[in-house]
N, C-alpha and C positions, 0 to 999 in steps of 0.2 A: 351314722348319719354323716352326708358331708357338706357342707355348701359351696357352691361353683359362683363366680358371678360370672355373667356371660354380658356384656354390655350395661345397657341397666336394668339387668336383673339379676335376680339369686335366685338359682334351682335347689331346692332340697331336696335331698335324695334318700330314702332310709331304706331298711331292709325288714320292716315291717306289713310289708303289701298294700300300706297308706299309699293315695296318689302322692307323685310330685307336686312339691308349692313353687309358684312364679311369683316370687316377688319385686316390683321396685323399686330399686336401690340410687334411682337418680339422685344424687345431691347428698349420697348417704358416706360418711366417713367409711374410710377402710379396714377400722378397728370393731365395725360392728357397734359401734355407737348409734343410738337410734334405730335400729334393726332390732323388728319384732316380725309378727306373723299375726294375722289378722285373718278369720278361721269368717264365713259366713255360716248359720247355724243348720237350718232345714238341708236335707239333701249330703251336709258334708260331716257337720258332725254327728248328725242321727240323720236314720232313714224315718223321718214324719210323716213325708207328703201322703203315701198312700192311706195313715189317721185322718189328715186334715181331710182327703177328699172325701174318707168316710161320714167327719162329721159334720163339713159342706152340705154334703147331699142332705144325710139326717136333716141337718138346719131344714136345708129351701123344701125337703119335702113335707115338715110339719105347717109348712105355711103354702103348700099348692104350689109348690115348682118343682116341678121333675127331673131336672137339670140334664144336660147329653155331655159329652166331655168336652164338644166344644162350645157350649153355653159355659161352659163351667172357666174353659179358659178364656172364651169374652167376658164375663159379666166380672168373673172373681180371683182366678189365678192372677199369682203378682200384686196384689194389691192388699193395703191394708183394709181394717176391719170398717176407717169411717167408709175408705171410698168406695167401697163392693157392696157395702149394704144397701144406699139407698138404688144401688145400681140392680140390684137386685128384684127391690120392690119396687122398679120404675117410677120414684117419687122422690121428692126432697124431703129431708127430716131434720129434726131439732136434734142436736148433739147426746143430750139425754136418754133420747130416744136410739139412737144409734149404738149407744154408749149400754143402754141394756139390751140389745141383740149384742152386740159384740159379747158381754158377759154371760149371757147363752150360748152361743153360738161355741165358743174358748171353752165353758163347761163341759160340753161335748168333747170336745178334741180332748182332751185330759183324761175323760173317763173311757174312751176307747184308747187311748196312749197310753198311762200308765202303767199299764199290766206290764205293756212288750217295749216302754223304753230301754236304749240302752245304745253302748256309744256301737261307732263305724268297726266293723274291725280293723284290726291293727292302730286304732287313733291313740289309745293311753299309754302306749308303747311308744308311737311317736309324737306324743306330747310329754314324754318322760323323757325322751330324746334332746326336745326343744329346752326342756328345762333342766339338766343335766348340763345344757350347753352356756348355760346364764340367757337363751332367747325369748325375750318377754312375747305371751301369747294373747291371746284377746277376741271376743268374738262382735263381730257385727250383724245386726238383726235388723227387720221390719216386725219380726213375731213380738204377741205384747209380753212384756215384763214377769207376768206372771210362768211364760215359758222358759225365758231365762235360769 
């Protein structure tokens, strides 16, 4: 692995067939102080998405919505679990209420995920890299907690 900084950024490069990471290092000392790597989870470090569409759809089809793929990325891609649900059911709802579809909804994604999680290729290799290196890692999510 090597790191470049190219203005203010750092490319990392590795030889594990992991993409390159663009980080900014504006305002960042030279010694790698404060320098980590901040990983977003869906899509980079696991391939989810195509669970979650699975268990999307299952959702909106138990309750009468047939979804198209571009219903699916107006109403519910990108968004978290309050704001897509009542956008869904084209109504306002109480938290609670929202809050047990989301707890169905996650059910689902877990028990068609489970079987076939498992990381990107090439990632533990270079996250063994990062950390080998002393590079503090770390992931940023909208997925709830329990995915983590």
């Amino acid at each position: 692995m090597c790191v470049t900084k190219l203005l203010n950024w750092a490319v990392i490069k590795n030889s594990h067939n992991f993409p390159q990471v663009l980080i900014n290092t504006r305002n960042m000392p030279d010694d790698k102080r404060g320098f980590g790597v901040v990983f977003d989870m869906d899509g980079v470090l696991i391939h989810s998405n195509p669970y979650h569409k699975k268990a999307l759809k299952s959702f909106a089809r138990k309750y009468g919505y047939d979804l198209s793929e571009d219903e699916l990325r107006a109403k519910i891609y990108g968004r978290q679990n309050k704001d897509w649900i009542p956008r869904l059911f084209e109504r306002e709802m109480a938290l609670d209420e929202i809050d047990r579809f989301a707890v169905e909804k996650e059910s689902l994604f877990q028990k068609v995920f489970r079987k076939d999680v498992a990381p990107l290729a090439g990632l533990i290799p270079f996250l063994d890299s990062l950390k080998a290196n002393n590079i503090p890692r770390a992931i940023a999510t909208s997925a709830p907690r329990m995915h983590v």
